[in-house]
N, C-alpha and C positions, 0 to 999 in steps of 0.2 A: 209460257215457254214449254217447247216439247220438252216431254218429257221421255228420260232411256232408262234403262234395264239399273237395279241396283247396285250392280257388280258393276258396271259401266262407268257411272257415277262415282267408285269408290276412285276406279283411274284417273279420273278426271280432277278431285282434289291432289292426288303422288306425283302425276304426269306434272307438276307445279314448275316454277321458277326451282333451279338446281337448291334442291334442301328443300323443298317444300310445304308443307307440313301445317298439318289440322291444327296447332295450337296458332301458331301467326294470323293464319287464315280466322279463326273463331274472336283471335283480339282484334283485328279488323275491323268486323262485323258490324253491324251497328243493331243496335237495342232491337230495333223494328222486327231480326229477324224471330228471334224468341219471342216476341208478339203476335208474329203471324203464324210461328207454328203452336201457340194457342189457340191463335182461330180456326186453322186449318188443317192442323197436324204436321210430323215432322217435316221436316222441307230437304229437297234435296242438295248432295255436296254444292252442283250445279245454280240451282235456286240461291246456296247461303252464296254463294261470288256473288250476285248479281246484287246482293244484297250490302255489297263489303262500302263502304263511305270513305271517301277521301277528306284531308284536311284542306281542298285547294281552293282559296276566296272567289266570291262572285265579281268576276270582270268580264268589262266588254269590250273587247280591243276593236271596236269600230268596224270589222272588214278587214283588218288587217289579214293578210299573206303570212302564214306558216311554212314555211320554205325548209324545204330536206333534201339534201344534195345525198343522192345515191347513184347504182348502178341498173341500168337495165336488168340484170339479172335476180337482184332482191326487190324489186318492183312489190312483188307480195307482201312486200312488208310494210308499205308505205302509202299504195294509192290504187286505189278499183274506180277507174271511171261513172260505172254507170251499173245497176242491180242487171244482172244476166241469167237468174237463176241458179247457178252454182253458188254450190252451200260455204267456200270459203271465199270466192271471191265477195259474197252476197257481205258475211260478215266484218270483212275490212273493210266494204264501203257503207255499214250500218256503223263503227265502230267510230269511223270518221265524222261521219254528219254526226253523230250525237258529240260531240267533241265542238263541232264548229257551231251548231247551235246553243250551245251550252256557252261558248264564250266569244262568239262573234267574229271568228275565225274562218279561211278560208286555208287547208292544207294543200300542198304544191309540191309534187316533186322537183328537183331540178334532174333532171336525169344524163349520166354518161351511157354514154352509147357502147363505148368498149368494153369488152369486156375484162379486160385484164383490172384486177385490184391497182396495178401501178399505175395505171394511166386514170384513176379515179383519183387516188391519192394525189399523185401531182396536180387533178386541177384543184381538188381544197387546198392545198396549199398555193397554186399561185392566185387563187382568189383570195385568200387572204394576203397573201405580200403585197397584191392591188391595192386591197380594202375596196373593194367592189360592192360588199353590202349584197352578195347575191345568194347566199344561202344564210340560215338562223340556226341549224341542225346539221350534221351529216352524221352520214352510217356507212362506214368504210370496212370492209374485210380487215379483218383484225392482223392476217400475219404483214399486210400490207403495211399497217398505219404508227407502227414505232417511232419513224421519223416526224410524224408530225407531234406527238409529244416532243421529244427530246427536244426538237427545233421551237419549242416553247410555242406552239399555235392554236394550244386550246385552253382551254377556263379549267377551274378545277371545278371538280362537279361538287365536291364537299363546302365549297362558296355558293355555292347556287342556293337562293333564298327559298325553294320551294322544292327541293326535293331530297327526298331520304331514302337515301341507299339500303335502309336497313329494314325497308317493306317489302312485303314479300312480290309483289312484280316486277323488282329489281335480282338480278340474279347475282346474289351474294358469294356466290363459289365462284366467281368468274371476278368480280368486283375487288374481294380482297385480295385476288391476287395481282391484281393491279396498283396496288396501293403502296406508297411508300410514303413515309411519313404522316403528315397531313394532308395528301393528295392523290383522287385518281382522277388520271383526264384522259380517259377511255373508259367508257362505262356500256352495263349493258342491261339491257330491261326486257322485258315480256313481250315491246314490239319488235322485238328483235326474231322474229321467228326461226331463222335460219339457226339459231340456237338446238330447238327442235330437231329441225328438218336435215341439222347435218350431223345429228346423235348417231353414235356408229355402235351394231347390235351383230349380234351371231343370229343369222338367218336359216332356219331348221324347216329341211321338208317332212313333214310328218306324216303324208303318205308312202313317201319311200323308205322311211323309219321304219316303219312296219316291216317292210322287207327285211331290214335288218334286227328287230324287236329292241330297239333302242325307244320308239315313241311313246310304250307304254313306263319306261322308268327312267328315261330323263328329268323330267319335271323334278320327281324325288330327289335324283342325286343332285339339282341345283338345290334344291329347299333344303336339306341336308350339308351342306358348303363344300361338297365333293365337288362341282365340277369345275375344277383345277385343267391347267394345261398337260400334265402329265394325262391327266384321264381322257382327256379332247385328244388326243394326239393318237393315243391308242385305238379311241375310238374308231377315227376316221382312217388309221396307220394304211389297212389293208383293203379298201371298201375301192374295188375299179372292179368293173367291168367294160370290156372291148366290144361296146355294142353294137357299136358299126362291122367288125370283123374284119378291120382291115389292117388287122396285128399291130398298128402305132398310135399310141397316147395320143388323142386328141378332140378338137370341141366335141364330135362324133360319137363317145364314149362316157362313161357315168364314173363318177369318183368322187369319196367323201369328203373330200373340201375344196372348192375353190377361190380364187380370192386373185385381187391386182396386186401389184407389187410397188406402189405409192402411198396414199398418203391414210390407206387402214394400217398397213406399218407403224405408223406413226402413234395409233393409240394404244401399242402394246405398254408403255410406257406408262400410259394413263392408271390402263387396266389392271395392270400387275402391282400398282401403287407404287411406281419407282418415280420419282419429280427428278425433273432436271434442274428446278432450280427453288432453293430455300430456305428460307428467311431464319435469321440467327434471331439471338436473345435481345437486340437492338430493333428486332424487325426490320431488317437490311434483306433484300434479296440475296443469296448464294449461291456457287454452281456446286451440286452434290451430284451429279449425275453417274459419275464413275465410282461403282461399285462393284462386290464380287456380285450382286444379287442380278444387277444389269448384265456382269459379263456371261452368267450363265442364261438369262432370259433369251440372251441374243443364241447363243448358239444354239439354245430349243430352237426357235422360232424359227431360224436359219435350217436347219434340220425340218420341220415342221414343212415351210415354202420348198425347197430343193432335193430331200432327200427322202423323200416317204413316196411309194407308189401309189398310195391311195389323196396326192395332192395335186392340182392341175393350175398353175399357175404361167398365166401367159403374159411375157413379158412386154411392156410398153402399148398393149390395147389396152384400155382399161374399163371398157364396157364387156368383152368378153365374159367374163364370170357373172356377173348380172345378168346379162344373156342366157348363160347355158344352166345357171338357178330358177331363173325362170319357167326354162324347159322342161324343169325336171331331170337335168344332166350333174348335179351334185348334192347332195347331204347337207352339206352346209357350203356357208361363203359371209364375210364380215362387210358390211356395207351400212348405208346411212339409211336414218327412217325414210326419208323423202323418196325411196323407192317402193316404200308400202302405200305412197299416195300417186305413182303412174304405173313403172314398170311390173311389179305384181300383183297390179289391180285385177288383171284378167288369166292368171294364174292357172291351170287349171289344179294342180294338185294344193291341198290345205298346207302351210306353215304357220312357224311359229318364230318371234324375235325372243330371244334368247340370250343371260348378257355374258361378256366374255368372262372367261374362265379363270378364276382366281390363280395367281403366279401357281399359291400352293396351300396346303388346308389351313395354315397360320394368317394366312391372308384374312382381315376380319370383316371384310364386305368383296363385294362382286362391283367395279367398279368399269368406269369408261370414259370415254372423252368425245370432243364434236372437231370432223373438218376445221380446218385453220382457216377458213374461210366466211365463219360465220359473221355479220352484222358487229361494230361497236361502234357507242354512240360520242360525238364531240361536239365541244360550242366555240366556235371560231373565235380568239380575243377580240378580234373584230365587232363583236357582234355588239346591236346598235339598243336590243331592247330584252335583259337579262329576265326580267320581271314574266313580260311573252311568253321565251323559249323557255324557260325555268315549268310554268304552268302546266302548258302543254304538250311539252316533253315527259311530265309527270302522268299527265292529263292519259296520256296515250299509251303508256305502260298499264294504266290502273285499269282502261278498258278493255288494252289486249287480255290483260291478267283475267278481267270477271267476262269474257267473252268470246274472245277469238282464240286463246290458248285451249279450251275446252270445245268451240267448235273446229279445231281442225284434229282433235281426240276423237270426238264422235265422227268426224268422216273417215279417221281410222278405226273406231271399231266397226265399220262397216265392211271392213276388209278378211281376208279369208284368217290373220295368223291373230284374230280374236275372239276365234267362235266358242272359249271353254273358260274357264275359272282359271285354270292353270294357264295360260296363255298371259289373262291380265294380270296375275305376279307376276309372270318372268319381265312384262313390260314397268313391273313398278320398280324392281328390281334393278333392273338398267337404268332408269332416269333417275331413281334416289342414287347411284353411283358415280353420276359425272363428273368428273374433276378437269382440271383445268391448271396450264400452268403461266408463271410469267415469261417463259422465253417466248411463249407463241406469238405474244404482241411486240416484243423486240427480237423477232428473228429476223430484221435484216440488220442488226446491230450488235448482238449475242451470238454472230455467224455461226452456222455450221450445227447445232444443241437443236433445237426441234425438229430437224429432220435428220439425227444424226443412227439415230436406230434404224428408220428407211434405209439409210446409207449402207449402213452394217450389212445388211441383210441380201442388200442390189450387189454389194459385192461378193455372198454366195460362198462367205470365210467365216460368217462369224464372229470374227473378231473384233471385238468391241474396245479394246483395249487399246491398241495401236492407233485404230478411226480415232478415237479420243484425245487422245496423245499430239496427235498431226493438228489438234486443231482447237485443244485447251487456250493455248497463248494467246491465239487473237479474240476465241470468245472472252476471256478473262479481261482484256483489255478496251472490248464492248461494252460489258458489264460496267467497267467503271466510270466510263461516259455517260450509259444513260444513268444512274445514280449519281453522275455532277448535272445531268442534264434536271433532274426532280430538282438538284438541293436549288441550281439556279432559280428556276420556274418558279420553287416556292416564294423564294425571298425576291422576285419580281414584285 
């Protein structure tokens, strides 16, 4: 196994399933691996995955069809035709035959062609009200897929004879907050890459820093728990330049932060450690969202996107800022990793991911969240052979975990915003921070609560207060549906 850089390696353990973390990882392991660095010397983070052993029995399902109903768009997640030389396609379809070799297995997308999550959603679900027997799996966009829980159409996965949520290629920050009682039936693992890929980070040009001598002591003031939003705001408050000279704000011109006005909104909420919804002493889900801490976060934030001249936010394009970051046209701008593997591949000026700025110094981590968009997995009640999907669903998670999560790390630190020590903490920094909440998987049911800050903000008042008000009643009485919808489902 090639072998990379020490430092590299260190990411490649943190960069983990959300919580990560060398001790999980080292009880995984199996004996072998302290046997071999006997023989060989120590081994690396990278080496000890490869080494990690599953509990999953020897079976041979004949030939049988692994079938996983997705979308054209997370294809990445699921199925590489044929070796093409590219180092991640290379490894999802290395990740697969060793899988289908191992237990005589043939994987299958079923693929929708549409792109939209709802027109996904609705065909697992009328494939199952058929009982058509056409998919074993699916991996549906999470803010999508509430209804097919509540509408009782998938298995619980804490029934499922072969897999344990509570390893680490199961991502556990995302898992329990799906959990109610004795049950999640949306779950999400390691093959879920889009977990990764829609991790949302503050993206710092660090040759234009220099211009401003912020590149030399950033790093510090994050490793130090200063960089808070008061400090970020400041930062960036005054940073324009009219470089076109054509006297009006626009792509044309340099300014310390850009950003869309959708759904990076949406993890300020994450970041600042405010949840919108949380579990009492019964372990019940509840709406906590309205707070004073929320109402003043909004009107930063609102002041931050509207009200600062060193900010350029354009409204309803939303590649525009990724564009003019790219260029070298802003300071910063909040966006997902998945643009450190196309859009900034060819870069010219160095950056750096950076994670968003604590609410305030009391805040006791640096925290974040991923697009509502990401991968969660489900098993159709339908389904005809529990023992199969159970295996290889596990099967698939254990290999993303010891392989394909660490090779799409290494074709990130081949990218410009990894070239220094400081670089890979701020990125460990960000991924040990991601949180997640449950309104995201019932927001079309919980109405209004996971895009309710977006809201705030697009209406350019701040007022958090009122937006919440308008639209308590019906989330409240969402909420109590899908928690009859669990108690039903259990006692099914």
């Amino acid at each position: 196994m090639k072998r990379i850089s020490t430092l590299a390696l260190a990411l490649l353990l943190l960069l983990s399933s959300c919580g990560g973390v060398a001790d999980e990882t080292e009880a995984a392991a199996d004996t072998s691996a302290v046997e071999t660095e006997a023989e060989t010397g120590p081994l690396t983070e990278m080496e000890k995955r490869a080494l990690v052993k599953d509990d999953l029995p020897d079976k041979d399902f004949g030939g049988m069809q692994f079938r996983i109903s997705t979308k054209k768009g997370t294809l990445y997640e699921i199925d590489a035709e044929e070796l093409t030389g590219d180092l991640l396609n290379d490894a999802l379809y290395d990740r697969n035959l060793r899988i289908e070799e191992r237990f005589n297995v043939e994987i299958v997308p079923i693929i929708t062609e549409a792109g939209d999550g709802n027109t996904h959603v609705n065909s697992v679900k009328q494939s199952i009200i058929a009982a058509d027997d056409a998919f074993d799996l699916a991996a549906t966009y999470v803010f999508t897929s509430g209804s097919i829980v509540t509408e009782g159409y998938y298995l619980n996965w804490l029934n499922m004879p072969y897999n344990d949520l509570e390893q680490v290629w199961w991502i556990s920050g995302v898992n329990d907050n799906f959990r109610v009682g004795d049950a999640i039936y949306a779950a999400v693992g390691d093959m879920c890459l889009s977990t990764l890929k829609l991790t949302y980070g503050i993206f710092f040009n660090r040759t234009r820093g220099m211009d401003y001598g912020i590149t030399d002591t950033i790093y510090q003031t994050v490793q130090d728990g200063e960089w808070t939003l008061d400090y970020f705001m400041s930062t960036v408050e005054d940073i324009y330049e009219d470089t076109n000279g054509d006297g009006a704000k626009d792509t044309g011109d340099f300014y310390g932060f850009t950003a869309e006005n959708a759904t990076n909104l949406d993890i300020y909420s994450f970041a600042f450690d405010i949840p919108i919804m949380k579990r009492d002493s019964d372990g019940i889900p509840m709406l906590v969202f309205q707070t004073e801490k929320t109402i003043s976060a909004a009107e930063k934030i609102n002041r931050l996107y509207w009200e600062m001249p060193g900010s350029y936010v354009p409204e309803g394009d939303y590649g525009i800022p990724v564009t003019m970051f790219a260029e070298g046209k802003a300071l910063f701008t909040t966006t997902y990793l998945s643009q450190a593997f196309s859009t900034f591949r060819e870069m010219e000026d160095d950056y750096s991911i950076l994670p968003y700025p604590k609410y305030d110094a009391n805040q006791e981590k640096y925290m974040t969240g991923a697009m509502d968009n990401y991968s969660v997995l489900g098993v159709p009640i339908t389904a005809s052979n529990t023992e199969m999907i159970s295996i290889i669903t596990e099967s698939l998670n254990v290999e993303s975990y010891k392989t394909l999560f660490p090779t799409y790390y290494e074709q990130a630190l081949q990218n410009k915003y990894s070239r220094d020590e400081e670089s890979i903490e701020m990125i460990n920094l960000l991924m040990e921070g991601r949180n997640f909440d449950f309104s995201t998987l019932f927001a079309g049911q919980i109405t209004g609560m996971s895009t309710l800050f977006r809201e705030v903000i697009n209406s350019k008042s701040g007022d958090f207060a009122s937006k919440y008000a308008s639209k308590e009643k019906s989330a409240l009485a969402g909420l109590e549906k899908v928690l009859e919808a669990y108690e039903k489902n259990q006692a099914n």
